[in-house]
C-alpha positions as CSV (number, residue, x, y, z in Angstrom):
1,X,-10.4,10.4,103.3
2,X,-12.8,10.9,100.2
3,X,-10.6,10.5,97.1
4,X,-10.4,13.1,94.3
5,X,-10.6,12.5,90.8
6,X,-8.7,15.4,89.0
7,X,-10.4,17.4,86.1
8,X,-8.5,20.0,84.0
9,X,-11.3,20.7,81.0
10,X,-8.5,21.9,78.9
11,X,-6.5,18.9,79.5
12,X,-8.2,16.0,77.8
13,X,-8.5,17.2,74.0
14,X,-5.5,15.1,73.1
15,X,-7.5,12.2,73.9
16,X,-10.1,13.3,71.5
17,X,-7.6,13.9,68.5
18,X,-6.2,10.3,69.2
19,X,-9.7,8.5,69.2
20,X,-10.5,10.0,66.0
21,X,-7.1,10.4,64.2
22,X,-6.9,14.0,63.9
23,X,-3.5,15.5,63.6
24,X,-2.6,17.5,67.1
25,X,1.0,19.3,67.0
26,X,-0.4,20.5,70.9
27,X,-3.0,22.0,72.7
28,X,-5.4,24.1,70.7
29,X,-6.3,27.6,72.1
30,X,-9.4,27.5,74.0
31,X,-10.5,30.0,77.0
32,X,-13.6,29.7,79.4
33,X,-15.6,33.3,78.7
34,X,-18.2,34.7,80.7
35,X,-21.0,36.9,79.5
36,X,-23.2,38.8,82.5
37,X,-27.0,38.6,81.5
38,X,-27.4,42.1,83.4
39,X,-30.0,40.5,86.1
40,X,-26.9,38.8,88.1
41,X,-26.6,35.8,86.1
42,X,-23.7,34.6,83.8
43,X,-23.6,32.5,80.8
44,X,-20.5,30.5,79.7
45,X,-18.9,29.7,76.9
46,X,-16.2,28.0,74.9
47,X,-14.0,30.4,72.7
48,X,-11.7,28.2,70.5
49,X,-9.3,30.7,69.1
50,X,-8.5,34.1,69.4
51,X,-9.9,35.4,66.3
52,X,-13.5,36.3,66.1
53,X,-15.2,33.1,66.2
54,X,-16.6,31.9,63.1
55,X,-18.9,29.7,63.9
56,X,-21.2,29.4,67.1
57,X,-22.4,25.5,68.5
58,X,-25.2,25.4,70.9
59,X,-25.8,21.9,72.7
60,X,-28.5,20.1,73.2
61,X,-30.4,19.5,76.7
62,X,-28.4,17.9,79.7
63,X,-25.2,18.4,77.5
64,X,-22.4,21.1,77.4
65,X,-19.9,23.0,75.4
66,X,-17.6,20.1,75.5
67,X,-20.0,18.0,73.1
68,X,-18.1,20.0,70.6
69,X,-14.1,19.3,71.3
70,X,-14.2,16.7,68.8
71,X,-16.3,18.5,66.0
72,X,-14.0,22.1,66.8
73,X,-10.5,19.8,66.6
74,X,-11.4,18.6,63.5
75,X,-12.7,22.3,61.8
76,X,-9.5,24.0,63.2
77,X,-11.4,26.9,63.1
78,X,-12.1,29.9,65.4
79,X,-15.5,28.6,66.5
80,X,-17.8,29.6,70.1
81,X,-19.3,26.7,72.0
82,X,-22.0,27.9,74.5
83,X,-23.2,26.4,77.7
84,X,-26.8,27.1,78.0
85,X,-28.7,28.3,81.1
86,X,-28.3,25.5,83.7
87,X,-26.1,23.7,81.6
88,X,-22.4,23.2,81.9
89,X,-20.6,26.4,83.9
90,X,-23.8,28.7,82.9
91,X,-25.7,29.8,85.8
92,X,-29.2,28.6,85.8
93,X,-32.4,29.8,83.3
94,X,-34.3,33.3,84.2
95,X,-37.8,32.5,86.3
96,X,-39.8,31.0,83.6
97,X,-42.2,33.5,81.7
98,X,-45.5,31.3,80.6
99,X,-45.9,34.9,78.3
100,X,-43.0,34.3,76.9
101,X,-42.8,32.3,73.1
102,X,-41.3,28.6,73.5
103,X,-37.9,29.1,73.6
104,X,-37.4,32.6,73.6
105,X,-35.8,33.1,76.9
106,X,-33.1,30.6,76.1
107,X,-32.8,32.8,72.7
108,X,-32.4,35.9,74.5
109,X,-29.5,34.7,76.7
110,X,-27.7,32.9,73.8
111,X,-28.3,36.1,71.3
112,X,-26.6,38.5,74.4
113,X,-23.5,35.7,73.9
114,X,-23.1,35.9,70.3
115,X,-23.6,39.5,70.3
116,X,-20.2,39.8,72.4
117,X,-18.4,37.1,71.3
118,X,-19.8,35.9,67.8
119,X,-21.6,38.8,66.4
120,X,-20.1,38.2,63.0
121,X,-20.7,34.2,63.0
122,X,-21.2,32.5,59.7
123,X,-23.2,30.2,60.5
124,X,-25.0,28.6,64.0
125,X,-25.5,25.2,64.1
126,X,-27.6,23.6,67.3
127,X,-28.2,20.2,68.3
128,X,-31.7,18.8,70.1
129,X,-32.9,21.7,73.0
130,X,-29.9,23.7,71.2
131,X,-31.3,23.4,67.8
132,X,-34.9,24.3,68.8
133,X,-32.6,27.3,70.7
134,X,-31.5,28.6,67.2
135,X,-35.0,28.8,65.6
136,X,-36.3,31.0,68.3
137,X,-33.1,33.1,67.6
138,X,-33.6,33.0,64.0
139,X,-37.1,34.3,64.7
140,X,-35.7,36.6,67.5
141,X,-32.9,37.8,66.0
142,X,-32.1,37.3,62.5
143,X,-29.3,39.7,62.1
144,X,-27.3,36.6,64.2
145,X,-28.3,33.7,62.0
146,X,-26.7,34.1,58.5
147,X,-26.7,29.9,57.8
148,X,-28.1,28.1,60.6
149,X,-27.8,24.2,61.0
150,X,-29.8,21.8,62.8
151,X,-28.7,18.5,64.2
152,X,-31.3,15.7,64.8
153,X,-33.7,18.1,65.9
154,X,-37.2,19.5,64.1
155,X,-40.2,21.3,66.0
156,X,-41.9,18.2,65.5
157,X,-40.1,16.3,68.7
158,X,-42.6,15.5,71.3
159,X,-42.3,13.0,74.9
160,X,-42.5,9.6,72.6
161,X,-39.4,10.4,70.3
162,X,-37.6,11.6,73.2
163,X,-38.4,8.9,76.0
164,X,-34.9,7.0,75.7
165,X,-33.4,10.1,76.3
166,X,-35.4,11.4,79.0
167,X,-35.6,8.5,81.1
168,X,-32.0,9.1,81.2
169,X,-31.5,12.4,82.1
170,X,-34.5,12.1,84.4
171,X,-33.0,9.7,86.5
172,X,-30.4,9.9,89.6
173,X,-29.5,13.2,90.0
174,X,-26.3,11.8,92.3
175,X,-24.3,8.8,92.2
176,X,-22.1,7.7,95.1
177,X,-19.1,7.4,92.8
178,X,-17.5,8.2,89.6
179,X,-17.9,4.0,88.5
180,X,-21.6,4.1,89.1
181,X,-22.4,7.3,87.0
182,X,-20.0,5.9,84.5
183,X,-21.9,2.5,84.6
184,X,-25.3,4.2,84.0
185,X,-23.8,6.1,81.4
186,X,-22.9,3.4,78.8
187,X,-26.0,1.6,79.4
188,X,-28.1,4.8,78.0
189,X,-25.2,5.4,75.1
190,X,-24.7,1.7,73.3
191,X,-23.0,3.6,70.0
192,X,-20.2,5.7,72.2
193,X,-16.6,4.6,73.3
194,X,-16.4,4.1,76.6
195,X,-13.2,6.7,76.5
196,X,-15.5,9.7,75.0
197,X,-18.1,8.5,77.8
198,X,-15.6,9.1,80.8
199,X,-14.7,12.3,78.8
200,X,-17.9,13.6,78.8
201,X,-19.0,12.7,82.4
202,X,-16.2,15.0,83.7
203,X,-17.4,17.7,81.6
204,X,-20.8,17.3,82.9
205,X,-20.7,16.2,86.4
206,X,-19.4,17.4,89.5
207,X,-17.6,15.7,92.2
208,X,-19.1,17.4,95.6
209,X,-17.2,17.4,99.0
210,X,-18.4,13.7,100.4
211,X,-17.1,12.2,96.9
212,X,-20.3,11.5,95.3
213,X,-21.2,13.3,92.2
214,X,-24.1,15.2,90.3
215,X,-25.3,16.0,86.7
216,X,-24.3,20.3,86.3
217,X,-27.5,20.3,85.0
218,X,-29.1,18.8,88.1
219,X,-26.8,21.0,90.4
220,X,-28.6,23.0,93.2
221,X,-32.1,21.2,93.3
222,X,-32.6,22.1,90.1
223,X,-35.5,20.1,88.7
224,X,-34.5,17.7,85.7
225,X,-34.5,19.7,82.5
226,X,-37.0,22.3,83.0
227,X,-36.6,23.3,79.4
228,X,-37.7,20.4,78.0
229,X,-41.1,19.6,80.0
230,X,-41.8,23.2,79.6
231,X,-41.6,22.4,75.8
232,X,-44.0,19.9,75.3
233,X,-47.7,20.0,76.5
234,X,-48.2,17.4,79.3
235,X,-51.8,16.2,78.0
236,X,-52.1,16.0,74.3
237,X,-48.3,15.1,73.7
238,X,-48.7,17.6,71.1
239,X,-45.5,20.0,71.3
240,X,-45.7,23.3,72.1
241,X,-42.7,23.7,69.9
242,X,-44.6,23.4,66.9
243,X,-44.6,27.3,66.3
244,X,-40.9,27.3,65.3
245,X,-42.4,25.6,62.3
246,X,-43.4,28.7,61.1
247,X,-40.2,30.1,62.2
248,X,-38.3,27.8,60.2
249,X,-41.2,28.9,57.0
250,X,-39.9,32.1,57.5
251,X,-36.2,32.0,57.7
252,X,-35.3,32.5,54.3
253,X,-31.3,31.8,54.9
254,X,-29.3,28.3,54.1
255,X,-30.6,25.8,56.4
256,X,-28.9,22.5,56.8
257,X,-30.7,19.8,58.5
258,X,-28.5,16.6,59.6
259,X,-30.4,13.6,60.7
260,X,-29.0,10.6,62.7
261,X,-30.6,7.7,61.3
262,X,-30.4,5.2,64.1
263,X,-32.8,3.8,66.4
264,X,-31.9,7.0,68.8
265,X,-33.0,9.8,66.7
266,X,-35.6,11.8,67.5
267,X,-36.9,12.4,64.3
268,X,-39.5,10.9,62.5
269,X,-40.0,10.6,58.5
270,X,-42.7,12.5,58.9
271,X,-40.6,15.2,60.4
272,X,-38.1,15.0,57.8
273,X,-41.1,15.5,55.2
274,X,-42.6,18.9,56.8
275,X,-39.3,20.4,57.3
276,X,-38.8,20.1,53.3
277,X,-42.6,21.0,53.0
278,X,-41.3,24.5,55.4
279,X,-38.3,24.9,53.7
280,X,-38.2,23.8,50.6
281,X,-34.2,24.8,49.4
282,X,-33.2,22.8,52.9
283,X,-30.4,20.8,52.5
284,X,-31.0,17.7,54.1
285,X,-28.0,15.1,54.9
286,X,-28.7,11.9,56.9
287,X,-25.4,10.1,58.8
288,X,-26.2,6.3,59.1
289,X,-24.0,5.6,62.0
290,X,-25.6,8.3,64.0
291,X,-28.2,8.4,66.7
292,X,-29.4,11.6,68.1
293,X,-26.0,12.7,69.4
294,X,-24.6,13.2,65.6
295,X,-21.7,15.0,67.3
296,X,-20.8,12.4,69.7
297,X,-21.2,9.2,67.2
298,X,-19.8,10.2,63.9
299,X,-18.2,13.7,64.5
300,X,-15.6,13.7,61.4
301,X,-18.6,13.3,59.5
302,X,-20.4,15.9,61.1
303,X,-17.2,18.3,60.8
304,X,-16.9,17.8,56.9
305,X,-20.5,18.1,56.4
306,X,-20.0,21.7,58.4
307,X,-17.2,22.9,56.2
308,X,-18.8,22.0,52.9
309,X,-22.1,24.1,54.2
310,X,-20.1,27.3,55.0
311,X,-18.1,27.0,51.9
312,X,-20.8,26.8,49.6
């Protein structure tokens, strides 16, 4: 008989307040929302509240809304934590549009989310694919973006800043057990506990009927992160991203940019120095314990950095 490992995604954020030390008098309010895209799809999301949501997170690639528990616990605000197409309990991307502006597609389903859950948001703060996600809604549609923060991301990422990461996410789609994905997992992520790890894996995998288990964002045969080969040009290694530079020129609105400043970051100096070239009233925080996943390795830090930016 193939053994079942339970998984209630409501049922684990005491573990998160314990790891970190954040006060927890019981389980915060948090519902699973769908959104219909109108062409039979869905999007998902992560309402923490039940007052308008004040804040919207958007992950980054081969992540999910749960990236966030630790980062909403410790705001104890009324905040909105997507799952993007293919991603967590969203249902997969639209048929790629080659017509289409990088990123726009993703923008379009995220901006028809915030519209009926978030359309008030203060501020939207995105993380790797999920920060490049909220430039092309900036540019899309600036009515949603009133602050907008960006987490270890810049349009300047290309295949050799994200190759760690990639070869990752890239590998085994399956793994015959819960131990061997959980092995895999810690080798890729030296600067995480190994309780937020087993956390995160049952967010983000699913245990199919023989037992084994699959990435969500590898379900179905889907190819591994179609978003982010479709965001960098193959030949050159030159991103195709680059045109939310401009995007970011022309934003106009208070832009935080918080950079991870270990090895595992995908951004460069040079980055760094054309995003204040861009934007030149960007406030620019770097977090020294931090690798790429900023939320996931430092979180208070990331919290109190949110708060101060909204407040001021």
């Amino acid at each position: 008989m193939v053994e079942r490992v339970p998984y209630n995604e409501f049922s684990m954020f005491h573990e998160n307040a314990a790891e970190y030390g954040i006060a927890y008098a019981g389980p915060p309010t948090v519902s699973r929302e769908t959104i219909p895209m109108g062409d039979g799809r869905n999007m998902s999301a992560l309402k923490w509240g039940t007052s308008e949501p004040q804040l919207v997170f958007i992950h980054g690639g081969a992540q999910n809304a749960h990236t966030w528990d630790t980062v909403a616990l410790a705001l104890d605000l009324p905040v909105l934590c997507i799952d993007l197409p293919g991603h967590g309990h969203s249902d997969s991307a639209a048929p790629f549009d080659p017509a289409a502006q990088p990123l726009q597609q993703n923008a379009a389903d995220v901006a028809r989310v915030i519209t009926a859950l978030a359309p008030n948001a203060t501020a939207i703060i995105g993380m790797s694919l999920g920060g490049l996600t909220t430039i092309a809604l900036a540019r899309d549609f600036p009515q949603l973006v009133r602050k907008m923060v960006l987490v270890d991301i810049t349009p300047g990422v290309n295949q050799d800043k994200t190759k760690q990461i990639t070869d990752f996410v890239n590998g085994p789609a399956t793994f015959p057990s819960f131990e061997d994905l959980l092995k895999r997992t810690i080798e890729f992520n030296p600067t995480r506990t190994v309780e937020s790890l087993r956390r995160g894996i049952l967010h983000n995998a699913l245990q199919v009927e023989d037992g084994s288990w699959v990435w969500r964002y590898r379900r179905e045969g889907a190819p591994p992160l179609p978003e982010m080969k479709a965001a960098v040009d193959e030949g050159d290694k030159k991103p195709s991203t680059a045109v939310l530079w401009d995007a970011i020129q022309h934003y106009g609105k208070p832009l935080m940019f918080v950079r991870g400043m270990r090895k595992q970051s995908v951004v460069s100096d040079e980055d760094e120095a054309e995003l204040r070239k861009r934007a030149s009233s960007v406030r620019v925080e770097h977090v020294q314990e931090a690798g790429h996943s900023v939320q996931g390795d430092t979180p208070l830090e990331l919290a109190t950095l949110i708060q101060d930016f909204i407040k001021n």
